[in-house]
N, C-alpha and C positions, 0 to 999 in steps of 0.2 A: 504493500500500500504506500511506498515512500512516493514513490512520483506522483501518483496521484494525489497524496494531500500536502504534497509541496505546492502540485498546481493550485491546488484550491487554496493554500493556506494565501499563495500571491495573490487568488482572484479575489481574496477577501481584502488582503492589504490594498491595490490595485482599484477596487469599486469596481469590478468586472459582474456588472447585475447580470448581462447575456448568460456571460458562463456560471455565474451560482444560479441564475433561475432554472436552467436545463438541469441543473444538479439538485433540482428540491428545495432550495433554499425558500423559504416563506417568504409572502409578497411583502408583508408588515414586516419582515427583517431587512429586506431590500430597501422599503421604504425608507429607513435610516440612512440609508446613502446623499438623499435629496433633502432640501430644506423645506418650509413653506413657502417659501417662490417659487418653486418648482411645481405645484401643483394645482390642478385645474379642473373643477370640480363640473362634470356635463350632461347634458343630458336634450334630446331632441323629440320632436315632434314630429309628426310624419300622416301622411294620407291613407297610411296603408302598410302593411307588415311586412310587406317586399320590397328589396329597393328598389323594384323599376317602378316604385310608384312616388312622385314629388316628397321630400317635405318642405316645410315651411318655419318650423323654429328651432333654432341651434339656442341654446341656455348654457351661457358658462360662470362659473363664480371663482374667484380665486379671492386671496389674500392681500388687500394690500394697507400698508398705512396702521398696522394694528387691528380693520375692521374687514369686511366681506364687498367685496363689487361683483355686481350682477350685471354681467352684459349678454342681452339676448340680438339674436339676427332674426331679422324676420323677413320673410317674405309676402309682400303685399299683395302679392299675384303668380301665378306659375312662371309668367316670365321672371322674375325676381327672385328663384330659387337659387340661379347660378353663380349672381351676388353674395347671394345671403352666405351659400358654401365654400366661395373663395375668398370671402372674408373671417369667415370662422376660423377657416383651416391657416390663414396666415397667421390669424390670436394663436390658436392652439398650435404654431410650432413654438412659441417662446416657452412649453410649457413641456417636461419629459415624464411627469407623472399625470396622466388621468384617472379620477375616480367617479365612476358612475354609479350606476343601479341596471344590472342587469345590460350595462354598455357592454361587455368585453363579448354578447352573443348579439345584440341586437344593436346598439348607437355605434359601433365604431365601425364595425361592415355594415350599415345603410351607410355611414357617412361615405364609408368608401367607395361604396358603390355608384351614389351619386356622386363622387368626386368624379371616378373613373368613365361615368357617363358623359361631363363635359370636359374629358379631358383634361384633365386636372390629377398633378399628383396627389398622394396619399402618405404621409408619414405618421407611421405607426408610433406611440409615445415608446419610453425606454421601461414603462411599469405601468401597467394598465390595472388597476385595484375595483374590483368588480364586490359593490356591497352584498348582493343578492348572494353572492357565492359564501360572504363570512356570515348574513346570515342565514342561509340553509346549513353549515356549519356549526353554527353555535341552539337553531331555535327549532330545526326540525323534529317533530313529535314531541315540542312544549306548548308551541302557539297553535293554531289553526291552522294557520299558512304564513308563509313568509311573501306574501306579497305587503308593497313599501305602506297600503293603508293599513294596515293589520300592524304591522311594526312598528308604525305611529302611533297608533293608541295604546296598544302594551306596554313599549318601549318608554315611549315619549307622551304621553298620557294625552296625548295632539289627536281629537278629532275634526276630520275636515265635514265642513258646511259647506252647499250650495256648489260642490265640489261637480265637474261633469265627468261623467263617466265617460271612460279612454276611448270605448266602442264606438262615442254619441263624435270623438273632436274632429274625423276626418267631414264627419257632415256638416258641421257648425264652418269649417275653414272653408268647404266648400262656399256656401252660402256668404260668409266675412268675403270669398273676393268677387261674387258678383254683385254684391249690394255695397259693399264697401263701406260695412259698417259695424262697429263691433257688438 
């Protein structure tokens, strides 16, 4: 086992995330490597559960100044999608940690796929931290389900009001761009 945990003991000194994540290393121990600048909290909205179908809101939040900034893209009409995406994804290269909600299977291949649609590159972050996965991890067969309103209320004793159901937004967005009204 010498060469190999020489290699590893450098990837550790080194901050080689590539090489200790193929290796098992835990995503929260990797996370140590990066600061809170480095991370970019995301999450989107979409017409549809495929990506050859539009979306329309990119939602990023990162750190700055002590407190949270919220910057969304939106698109105000399907022509304004290709906007909305190539302005996200130029925010999101300043940033080598994303954490989403069930991103790492669904926000980051739609993003990519609409990137890849207009031609546009796609850069993958250096740690993609997926909450859905820590908490099916830590709550499966204690809660109901680890969907993100379930885990608010338990968790976060946060229930939402007047809240639309995920099913009801691709129709609603529909509607917002031919009336153009919210």
């Amino acid at each position: 086992w010498g060469r190999q945990a020489r290699k590893l003991v450098q990837a550790i000194a080194d901050g080689d995330i590539a090489y200790l994540g193929r290796y098992g290393a835990d995503e929260y121990y990797l996370l140590g490597y990066f600061g809170s600048g480095d991370v970019v909290f995301l999450d989107l909205e979409t017409t549809g559960l495929n990506g050859t179908r539009p979306l329309f809101l990119i939602g990023t939040m990162v750190q700055r100044e002590g407190g949270l900034a919220c910057q969304q893209y939106l698109a105000r009409s399907f022509d304004e999608e290709a906007a909305a995406v190539a302005a996200a994804l130029e925010f999101l290269k300043g940033y080598p940690v994303w954490v989403s909600f069930n991103g790492r299977c669904f926000d980051a291949p739609y993003l990519r796929t609409r990137a890849e649609y207009y031609g546009m590159s796609f850069q993958q972050p250096i740690l993609h931290i997926d909450l859905l996965s820590a908490a099916r991890k830590l709550y499966r067969g204690i809660l109901p389900n680890c969907r993100l309103t379930t885990l608010e209320a338990y968790l976060l004793n946060r229930v939402r009001f007047d809240d639309v159901p995920g099913h009801l937004i691709p129709d609603l967005y529909h509607r917002f761009v031919v009336e153009q009204k919210p």
